[in-house]
N, CA, C and O atoms as a Tripos MOL2 file, in Angstrom:
@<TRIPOS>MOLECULE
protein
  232   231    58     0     0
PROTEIN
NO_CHARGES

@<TRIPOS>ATOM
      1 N          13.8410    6.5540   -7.4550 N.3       1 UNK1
      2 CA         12.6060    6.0340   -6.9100 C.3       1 UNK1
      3 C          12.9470    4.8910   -5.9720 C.2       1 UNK1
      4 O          13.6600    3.9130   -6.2000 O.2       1 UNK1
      5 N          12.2140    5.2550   -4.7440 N.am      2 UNK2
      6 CA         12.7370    3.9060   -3.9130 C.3       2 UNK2
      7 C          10.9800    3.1540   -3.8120 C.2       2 UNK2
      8 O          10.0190    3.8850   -4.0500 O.2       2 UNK2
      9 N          10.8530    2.2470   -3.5850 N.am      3 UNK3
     10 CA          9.6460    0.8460   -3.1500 C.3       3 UNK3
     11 C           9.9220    0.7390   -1.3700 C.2       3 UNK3
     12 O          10.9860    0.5840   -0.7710 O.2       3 UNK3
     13 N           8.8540    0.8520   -0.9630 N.am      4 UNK4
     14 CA          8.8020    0.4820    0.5750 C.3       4 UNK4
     15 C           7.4010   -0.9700    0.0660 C.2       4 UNK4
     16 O           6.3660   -0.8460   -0.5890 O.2       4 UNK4
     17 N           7.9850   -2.1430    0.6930 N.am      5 UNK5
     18 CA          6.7550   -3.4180    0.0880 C.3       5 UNK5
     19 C           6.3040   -3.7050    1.4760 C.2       5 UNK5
     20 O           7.1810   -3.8720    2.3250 O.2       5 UNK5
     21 N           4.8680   -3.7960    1.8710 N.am      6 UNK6
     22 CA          4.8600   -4.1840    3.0740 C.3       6 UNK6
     23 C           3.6670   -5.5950    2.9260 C.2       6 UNK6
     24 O           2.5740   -5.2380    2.4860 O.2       6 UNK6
     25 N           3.8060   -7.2320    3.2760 N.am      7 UNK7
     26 CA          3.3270   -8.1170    3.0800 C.3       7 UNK7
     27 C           2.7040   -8.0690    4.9600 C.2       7 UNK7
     28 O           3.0760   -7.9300    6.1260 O.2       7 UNK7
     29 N           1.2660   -8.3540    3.8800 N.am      8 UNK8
     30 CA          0.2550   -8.8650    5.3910 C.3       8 UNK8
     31 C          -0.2420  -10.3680    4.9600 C.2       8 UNK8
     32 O          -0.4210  -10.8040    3.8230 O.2       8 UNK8
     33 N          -0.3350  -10.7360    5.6730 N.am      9 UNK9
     34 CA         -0.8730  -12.1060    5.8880 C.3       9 UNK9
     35 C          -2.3050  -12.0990    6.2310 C.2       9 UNK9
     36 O          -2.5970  -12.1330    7.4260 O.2       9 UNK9
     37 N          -3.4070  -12.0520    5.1820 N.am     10 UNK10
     38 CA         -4.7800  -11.8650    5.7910 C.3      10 UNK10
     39 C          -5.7980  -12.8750    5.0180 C.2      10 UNK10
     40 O          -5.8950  -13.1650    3.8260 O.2      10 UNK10
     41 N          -6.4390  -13.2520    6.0490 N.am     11 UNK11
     42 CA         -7.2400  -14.4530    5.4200 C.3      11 UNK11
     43 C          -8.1840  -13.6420    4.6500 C.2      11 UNK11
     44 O          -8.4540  -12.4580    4.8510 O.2      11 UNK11
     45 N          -8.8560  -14.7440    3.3580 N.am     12 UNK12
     46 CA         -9.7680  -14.4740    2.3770 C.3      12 UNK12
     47 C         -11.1910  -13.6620    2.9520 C.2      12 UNK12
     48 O         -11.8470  -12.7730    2.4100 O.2      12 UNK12
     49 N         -11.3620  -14.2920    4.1660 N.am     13 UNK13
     50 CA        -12.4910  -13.4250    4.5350 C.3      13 UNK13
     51 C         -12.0950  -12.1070    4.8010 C.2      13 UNK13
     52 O         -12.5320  -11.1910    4.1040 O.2      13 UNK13
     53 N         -11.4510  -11.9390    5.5680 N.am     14 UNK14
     54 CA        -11.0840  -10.4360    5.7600 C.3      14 UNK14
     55 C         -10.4490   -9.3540    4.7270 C.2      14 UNK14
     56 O         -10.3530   -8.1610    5.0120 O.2      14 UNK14
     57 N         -10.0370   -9.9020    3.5220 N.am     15 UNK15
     58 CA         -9.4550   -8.8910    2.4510 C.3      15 UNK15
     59 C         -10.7070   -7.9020    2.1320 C.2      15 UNK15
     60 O         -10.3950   -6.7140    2.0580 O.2      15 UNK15
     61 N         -12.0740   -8.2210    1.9330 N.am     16 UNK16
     62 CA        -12.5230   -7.0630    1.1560 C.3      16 UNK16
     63 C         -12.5270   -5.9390    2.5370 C.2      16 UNK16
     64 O         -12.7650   -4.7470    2.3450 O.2      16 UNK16
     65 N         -12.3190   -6.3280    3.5240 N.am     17 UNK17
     66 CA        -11.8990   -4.7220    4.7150 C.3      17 UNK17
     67 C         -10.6820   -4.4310    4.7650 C.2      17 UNK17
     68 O         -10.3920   -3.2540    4.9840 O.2      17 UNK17
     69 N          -9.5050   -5.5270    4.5570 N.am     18 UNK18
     70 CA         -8.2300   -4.6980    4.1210 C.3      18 UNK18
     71 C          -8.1630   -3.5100    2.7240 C.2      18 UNK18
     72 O          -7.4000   -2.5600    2.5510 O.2      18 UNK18
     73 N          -9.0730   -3.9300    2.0380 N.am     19 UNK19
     74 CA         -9.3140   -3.4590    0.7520 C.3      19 UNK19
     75 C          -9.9610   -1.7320    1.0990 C.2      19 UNK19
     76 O          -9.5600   -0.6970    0.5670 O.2      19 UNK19
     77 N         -10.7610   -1.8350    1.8630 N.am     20 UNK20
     78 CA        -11.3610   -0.9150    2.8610 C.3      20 UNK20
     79 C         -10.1140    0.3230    3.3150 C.2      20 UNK20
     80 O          -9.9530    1.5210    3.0850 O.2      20 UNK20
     81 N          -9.5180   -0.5510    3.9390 N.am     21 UNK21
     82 CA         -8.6930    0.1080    4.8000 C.3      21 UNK21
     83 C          -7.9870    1.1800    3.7280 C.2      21 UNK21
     84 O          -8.0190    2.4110    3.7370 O.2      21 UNK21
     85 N          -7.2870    0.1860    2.7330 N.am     22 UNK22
     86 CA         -6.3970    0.7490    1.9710 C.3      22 UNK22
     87 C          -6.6940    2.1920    1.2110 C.2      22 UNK22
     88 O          -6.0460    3.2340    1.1170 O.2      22 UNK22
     89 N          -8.1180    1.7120    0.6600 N.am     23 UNK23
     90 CA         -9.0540    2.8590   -0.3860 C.3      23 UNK23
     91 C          -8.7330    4.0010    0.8500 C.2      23 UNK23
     92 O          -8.0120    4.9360    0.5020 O.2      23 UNK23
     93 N          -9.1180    3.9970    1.9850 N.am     24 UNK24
     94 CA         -9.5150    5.2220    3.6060 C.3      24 UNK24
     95 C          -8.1690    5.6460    3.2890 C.2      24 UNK24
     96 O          -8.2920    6.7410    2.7390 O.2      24 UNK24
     97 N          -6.9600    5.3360    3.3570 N.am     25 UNK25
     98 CA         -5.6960    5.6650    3.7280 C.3      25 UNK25
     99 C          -4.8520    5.9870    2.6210 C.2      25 UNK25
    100 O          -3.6970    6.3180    2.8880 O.2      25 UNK25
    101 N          -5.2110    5.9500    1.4500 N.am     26 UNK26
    102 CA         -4.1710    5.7640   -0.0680 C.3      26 UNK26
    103 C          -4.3920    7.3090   -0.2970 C.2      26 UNK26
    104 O          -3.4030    7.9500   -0.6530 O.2      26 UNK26
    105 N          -5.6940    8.0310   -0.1150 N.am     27 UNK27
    106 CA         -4.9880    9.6310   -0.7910 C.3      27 UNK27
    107 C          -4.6180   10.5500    0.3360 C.2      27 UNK27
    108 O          -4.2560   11.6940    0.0630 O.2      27 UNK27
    109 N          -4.6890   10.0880    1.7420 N.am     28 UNK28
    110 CA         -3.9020   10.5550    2.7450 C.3      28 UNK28
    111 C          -2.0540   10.7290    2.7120 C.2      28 UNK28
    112 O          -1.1620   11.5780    2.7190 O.2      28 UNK28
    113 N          -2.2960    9.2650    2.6710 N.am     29 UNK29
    114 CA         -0.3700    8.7400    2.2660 C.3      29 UNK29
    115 C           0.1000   10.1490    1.4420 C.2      29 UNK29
    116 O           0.8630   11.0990    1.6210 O.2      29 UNK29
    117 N          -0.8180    9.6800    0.4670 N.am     30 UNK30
    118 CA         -0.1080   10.5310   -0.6970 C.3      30 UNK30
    119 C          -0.1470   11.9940   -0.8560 C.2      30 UNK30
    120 O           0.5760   12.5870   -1.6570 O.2      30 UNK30
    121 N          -1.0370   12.5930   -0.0500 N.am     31 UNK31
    122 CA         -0.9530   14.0460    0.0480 C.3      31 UNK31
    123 C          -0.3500   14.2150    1.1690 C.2      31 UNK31
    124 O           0.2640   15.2790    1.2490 O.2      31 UNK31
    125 N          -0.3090   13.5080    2.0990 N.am     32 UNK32
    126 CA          0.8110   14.6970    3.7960 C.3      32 UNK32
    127 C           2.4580   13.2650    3.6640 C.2      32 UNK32
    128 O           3.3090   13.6430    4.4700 O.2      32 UNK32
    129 N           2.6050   12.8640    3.4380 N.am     33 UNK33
    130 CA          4.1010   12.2120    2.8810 C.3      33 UNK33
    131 C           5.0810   12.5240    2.4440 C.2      33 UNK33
    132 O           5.3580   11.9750    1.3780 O.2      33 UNK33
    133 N           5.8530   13.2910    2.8680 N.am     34 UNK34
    134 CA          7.1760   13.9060    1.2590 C.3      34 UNK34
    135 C           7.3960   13.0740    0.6340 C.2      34 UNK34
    136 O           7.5370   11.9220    1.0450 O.2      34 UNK34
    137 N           7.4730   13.3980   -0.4000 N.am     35 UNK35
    138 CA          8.3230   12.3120   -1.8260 C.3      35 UNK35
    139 C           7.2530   11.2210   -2.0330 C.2      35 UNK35
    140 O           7.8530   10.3920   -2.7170 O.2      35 UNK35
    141 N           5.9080   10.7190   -1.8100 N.am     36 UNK36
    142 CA          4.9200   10.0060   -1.6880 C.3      36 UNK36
    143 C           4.5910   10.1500   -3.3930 C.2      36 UNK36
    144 O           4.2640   11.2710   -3.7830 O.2      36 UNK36
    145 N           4.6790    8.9930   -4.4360 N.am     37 UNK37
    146 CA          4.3050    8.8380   -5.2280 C.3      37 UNK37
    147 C           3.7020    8.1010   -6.1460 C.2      37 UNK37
    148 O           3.5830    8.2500   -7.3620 O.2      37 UNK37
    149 N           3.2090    7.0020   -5.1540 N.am     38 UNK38
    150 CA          2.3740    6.3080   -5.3180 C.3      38 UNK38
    151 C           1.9600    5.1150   -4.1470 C.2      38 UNK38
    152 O           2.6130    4.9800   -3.1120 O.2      38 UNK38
    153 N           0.9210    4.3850   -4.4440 N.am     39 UNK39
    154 CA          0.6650    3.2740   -3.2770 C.3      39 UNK39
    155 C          -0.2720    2.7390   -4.3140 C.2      39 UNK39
    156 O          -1.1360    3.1160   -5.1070 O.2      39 UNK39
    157 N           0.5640    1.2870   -3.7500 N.am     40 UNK40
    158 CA         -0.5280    0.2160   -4.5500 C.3      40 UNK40
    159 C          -0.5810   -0.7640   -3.8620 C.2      40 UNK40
    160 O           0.2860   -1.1640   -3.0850 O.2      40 UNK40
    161 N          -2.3880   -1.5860   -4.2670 N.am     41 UNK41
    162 CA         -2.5240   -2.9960   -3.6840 C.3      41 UNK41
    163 C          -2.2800   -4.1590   -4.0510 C.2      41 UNK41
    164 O          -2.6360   -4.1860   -5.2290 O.2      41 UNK41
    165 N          -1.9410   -5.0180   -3.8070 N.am     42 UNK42
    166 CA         -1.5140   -5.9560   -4.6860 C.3      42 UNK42
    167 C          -2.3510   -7.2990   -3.8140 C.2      42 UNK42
    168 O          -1.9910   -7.4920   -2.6530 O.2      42 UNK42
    169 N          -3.3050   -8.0750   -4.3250 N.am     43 UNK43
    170 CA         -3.7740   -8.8500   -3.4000 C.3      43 UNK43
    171 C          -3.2650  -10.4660   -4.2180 C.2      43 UNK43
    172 O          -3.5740  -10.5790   -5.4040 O.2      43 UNK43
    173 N          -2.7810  -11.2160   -3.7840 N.am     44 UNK44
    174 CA         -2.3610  -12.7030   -4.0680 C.3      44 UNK44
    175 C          -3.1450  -13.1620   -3.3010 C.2      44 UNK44
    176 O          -3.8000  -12.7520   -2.3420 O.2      44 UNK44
    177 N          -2.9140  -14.7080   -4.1990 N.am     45 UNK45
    178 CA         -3.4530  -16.0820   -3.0830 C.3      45 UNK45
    179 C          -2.4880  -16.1850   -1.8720 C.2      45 UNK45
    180 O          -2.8410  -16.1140   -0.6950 O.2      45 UNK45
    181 N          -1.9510  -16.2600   -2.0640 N.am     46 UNK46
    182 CA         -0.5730  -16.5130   -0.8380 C.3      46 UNK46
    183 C          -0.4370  -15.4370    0.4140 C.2      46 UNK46
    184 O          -0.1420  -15.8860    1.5220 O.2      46 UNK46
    185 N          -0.6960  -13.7330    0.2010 N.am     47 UNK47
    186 CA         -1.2870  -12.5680    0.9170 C.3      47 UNK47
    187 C          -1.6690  -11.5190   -0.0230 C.2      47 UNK47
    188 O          -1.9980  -11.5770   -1.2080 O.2      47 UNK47
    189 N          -1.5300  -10.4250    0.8940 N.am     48 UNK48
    190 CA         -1.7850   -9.1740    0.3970 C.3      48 UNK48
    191 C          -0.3920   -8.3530    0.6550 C.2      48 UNK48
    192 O           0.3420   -8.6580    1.5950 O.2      48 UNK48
    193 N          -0.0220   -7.0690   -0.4360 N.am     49 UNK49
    194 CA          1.0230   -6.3050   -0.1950 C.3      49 UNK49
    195 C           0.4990   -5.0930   -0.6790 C.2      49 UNK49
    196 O          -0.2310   -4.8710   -1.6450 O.2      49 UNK49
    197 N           1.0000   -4.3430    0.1670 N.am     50 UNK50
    198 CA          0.9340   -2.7550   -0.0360 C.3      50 UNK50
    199 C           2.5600   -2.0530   -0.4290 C.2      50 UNK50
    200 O           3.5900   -2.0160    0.2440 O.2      50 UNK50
    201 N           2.2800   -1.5990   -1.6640 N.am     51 UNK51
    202 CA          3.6390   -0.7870   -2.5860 C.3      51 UNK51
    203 C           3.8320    0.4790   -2.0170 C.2      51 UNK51
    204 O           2.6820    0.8700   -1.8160 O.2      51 UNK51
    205 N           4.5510    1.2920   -1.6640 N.am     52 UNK52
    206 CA          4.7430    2.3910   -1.9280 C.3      52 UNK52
    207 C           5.7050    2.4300   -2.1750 C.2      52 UNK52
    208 O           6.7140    1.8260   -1.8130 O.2      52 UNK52
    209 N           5.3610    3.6340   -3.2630 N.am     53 UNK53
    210 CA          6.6760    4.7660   -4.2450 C.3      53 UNK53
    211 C           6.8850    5.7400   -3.5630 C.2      53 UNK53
    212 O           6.0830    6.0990   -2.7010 O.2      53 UNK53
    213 N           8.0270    6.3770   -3.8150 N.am     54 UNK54
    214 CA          8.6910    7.5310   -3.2470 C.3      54 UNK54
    215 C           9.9320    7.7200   -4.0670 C.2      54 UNK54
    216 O          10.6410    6.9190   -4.6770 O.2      54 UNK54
    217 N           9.9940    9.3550   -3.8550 N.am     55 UNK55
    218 CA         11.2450    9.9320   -4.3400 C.3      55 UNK55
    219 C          12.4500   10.0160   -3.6000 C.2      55 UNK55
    220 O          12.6370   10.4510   -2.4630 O.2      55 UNK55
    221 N          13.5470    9.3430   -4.7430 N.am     56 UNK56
    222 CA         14.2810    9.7700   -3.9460 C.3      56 UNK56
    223 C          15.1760   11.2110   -4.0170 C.2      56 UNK56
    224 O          14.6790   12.0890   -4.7230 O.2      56 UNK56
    225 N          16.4550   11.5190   -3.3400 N.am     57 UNK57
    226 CA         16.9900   12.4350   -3.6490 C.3      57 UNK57
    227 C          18.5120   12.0330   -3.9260 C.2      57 UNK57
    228 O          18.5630   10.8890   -3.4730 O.2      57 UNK57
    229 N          20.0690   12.4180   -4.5360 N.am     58 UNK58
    230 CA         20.7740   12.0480   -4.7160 C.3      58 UNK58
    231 C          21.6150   13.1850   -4.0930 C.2      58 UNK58
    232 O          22.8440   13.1180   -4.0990 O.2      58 UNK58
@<TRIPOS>BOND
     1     1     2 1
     2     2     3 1
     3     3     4 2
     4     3     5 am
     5     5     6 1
     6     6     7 1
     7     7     8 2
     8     7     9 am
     9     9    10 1
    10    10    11 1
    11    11    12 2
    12    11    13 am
    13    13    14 1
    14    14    15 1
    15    15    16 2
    16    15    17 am
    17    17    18 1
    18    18    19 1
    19    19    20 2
    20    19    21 am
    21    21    22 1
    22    22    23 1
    23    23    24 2
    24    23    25 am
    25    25    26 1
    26    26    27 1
    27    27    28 2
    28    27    29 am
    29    29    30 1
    30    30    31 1
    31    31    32 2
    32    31    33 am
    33    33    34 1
    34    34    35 1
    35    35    36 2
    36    35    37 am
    37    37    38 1
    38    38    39 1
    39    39    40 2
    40    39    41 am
    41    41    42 1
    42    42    43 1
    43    43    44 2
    44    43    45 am
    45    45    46 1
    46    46    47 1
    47    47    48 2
    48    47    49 am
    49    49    50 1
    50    50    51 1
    51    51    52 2
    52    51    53 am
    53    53    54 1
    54    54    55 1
    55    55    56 2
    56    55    57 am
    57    57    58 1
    58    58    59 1
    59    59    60 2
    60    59    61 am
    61    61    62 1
    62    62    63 1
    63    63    64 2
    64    63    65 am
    65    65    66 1
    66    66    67 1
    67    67    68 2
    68    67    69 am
    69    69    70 1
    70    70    71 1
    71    71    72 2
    72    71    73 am
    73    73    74 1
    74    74    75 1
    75    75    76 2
    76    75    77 am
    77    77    78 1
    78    78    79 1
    79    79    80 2
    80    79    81 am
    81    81    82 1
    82    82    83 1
    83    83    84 2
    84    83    85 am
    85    85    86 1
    86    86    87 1
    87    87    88 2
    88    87    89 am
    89    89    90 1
    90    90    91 1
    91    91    92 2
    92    91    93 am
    93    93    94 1
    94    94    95 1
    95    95    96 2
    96    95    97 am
    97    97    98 1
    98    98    99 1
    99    99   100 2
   100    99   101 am
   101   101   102 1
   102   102   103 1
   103   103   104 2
   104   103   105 am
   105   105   106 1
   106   106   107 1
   107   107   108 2
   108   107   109 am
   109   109   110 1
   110   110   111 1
   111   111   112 2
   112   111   113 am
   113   113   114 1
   114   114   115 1
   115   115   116 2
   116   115   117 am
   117   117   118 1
   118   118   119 1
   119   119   120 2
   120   119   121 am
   121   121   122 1
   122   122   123 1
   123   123   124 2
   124   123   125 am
   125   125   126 1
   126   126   127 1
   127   127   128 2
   128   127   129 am
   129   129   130 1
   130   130   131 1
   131   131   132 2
   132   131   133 am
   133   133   134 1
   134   134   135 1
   135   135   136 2
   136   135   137 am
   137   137   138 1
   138   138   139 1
   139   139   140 2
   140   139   141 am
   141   141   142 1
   142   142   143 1
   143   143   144 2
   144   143   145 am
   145   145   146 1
   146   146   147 1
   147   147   148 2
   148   147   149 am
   149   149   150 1
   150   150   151 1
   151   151   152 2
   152   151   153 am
   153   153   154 1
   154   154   155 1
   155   155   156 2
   156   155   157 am
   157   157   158 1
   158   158   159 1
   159   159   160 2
   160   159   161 am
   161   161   162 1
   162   162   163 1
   163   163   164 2
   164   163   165 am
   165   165   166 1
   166   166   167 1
   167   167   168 2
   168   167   169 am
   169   169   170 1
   170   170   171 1
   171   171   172 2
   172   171   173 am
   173   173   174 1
   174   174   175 1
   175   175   176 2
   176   175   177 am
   177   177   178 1
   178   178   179 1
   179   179   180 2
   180   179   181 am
   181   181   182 1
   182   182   183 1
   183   183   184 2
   184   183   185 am
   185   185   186 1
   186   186   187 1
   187   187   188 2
   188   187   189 am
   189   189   190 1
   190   190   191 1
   191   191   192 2
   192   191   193 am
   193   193   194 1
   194   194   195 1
   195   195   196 2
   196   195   197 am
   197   197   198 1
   198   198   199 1
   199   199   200 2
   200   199   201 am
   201   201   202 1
   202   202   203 1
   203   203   204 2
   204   203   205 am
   205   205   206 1
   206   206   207 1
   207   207   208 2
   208   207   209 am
   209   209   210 1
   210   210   211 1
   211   211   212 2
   212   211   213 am
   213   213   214 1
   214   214   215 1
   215   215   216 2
   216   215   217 am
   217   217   218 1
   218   218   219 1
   219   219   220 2
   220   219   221 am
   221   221   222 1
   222   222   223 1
   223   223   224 2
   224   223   225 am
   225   225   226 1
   226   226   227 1
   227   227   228 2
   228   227   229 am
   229   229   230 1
   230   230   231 1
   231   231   232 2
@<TRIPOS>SUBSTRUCTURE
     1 UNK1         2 RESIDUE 1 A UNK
     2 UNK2         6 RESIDUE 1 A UNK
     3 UNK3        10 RESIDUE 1 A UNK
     4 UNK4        14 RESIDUE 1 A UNK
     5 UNK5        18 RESIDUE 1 A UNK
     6 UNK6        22 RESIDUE 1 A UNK
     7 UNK7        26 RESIDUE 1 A UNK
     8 UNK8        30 RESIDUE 1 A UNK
     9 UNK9        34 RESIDUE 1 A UNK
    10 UNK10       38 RESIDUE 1 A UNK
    11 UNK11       42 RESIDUE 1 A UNK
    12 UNK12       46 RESIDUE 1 A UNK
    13 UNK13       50 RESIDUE 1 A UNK
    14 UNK14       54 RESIDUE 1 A UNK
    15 UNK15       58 RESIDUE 1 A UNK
    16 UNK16       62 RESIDUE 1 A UNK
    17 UNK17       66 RESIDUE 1 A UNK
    18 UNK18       70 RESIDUE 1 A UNK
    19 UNK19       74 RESIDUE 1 A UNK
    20 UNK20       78 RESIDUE 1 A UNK
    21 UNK21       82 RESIDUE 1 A UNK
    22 UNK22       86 RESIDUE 1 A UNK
    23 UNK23       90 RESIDUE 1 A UNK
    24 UNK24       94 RESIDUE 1 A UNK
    25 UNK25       98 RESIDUE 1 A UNK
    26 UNK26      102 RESIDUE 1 A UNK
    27 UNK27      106 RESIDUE 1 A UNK
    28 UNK28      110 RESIDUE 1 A UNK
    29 UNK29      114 RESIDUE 1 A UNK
    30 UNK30      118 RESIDUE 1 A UNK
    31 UNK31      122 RESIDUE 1 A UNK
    32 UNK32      126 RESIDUE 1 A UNK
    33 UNK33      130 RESIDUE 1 A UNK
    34 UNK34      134 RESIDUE 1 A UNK
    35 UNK35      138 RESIDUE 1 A UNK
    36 UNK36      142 RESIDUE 1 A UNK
    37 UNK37      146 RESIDUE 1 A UNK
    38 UNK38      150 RESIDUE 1 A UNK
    39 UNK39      154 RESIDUE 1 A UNK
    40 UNK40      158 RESIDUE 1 A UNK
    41 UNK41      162 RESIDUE 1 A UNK
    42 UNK42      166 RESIDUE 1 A UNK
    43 UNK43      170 RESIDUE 1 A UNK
    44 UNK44      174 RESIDUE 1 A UNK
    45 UNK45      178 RESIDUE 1 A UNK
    46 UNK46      182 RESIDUE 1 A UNK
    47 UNK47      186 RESIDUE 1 A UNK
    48 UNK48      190 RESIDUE 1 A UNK
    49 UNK49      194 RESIDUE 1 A UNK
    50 UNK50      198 RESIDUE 1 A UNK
    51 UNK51      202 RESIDUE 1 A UNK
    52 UNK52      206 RESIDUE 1 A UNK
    53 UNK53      210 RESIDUE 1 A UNK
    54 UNK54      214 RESIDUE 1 A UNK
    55 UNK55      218 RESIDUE 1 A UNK
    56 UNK56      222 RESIDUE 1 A UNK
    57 UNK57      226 RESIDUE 1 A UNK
    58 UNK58      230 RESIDUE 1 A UNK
C-alpha cells in the first residue's frame, strides 16, 4: 500500500466548499484510478489534507 498526502492551505471560510469539492470527486478517484483504494479528508486547524491509498505491486 502506498499514501499519496496532498496538504492545502485553505482558510476556515472556505473549507465547507473544499469539503464540497472532495464529496464531487472521492467516488470518481476511486472508480476510474488503478490500484485506487481509498481517499480521505483530513481537515486540521493548521490545513486541510487529502489521503490517498493505492495498491501497490511488487
Amino acid at each position: 500500500m502506498a499514501y499519496l498526502q496532498i496538504t492545502l492551505n485553505i482558510s476556515n471560510h472556505n473549507r465547507p466548499a473544499a469539503a464540497n469539492v472532495y464529496q464531487k470527486h472521492k467516488t470518481s478517484f476511486l472508480n476510474t484510478i488503478a490500484g485506487a483504494t481509498s481517499k480521505e479528508l483530513l481537515i486540521r486547524d493548521e490545513d486541510v489534507q487529502v489521503l490517498h491509498g493505492l495498491e501497490t505491486t511488487t
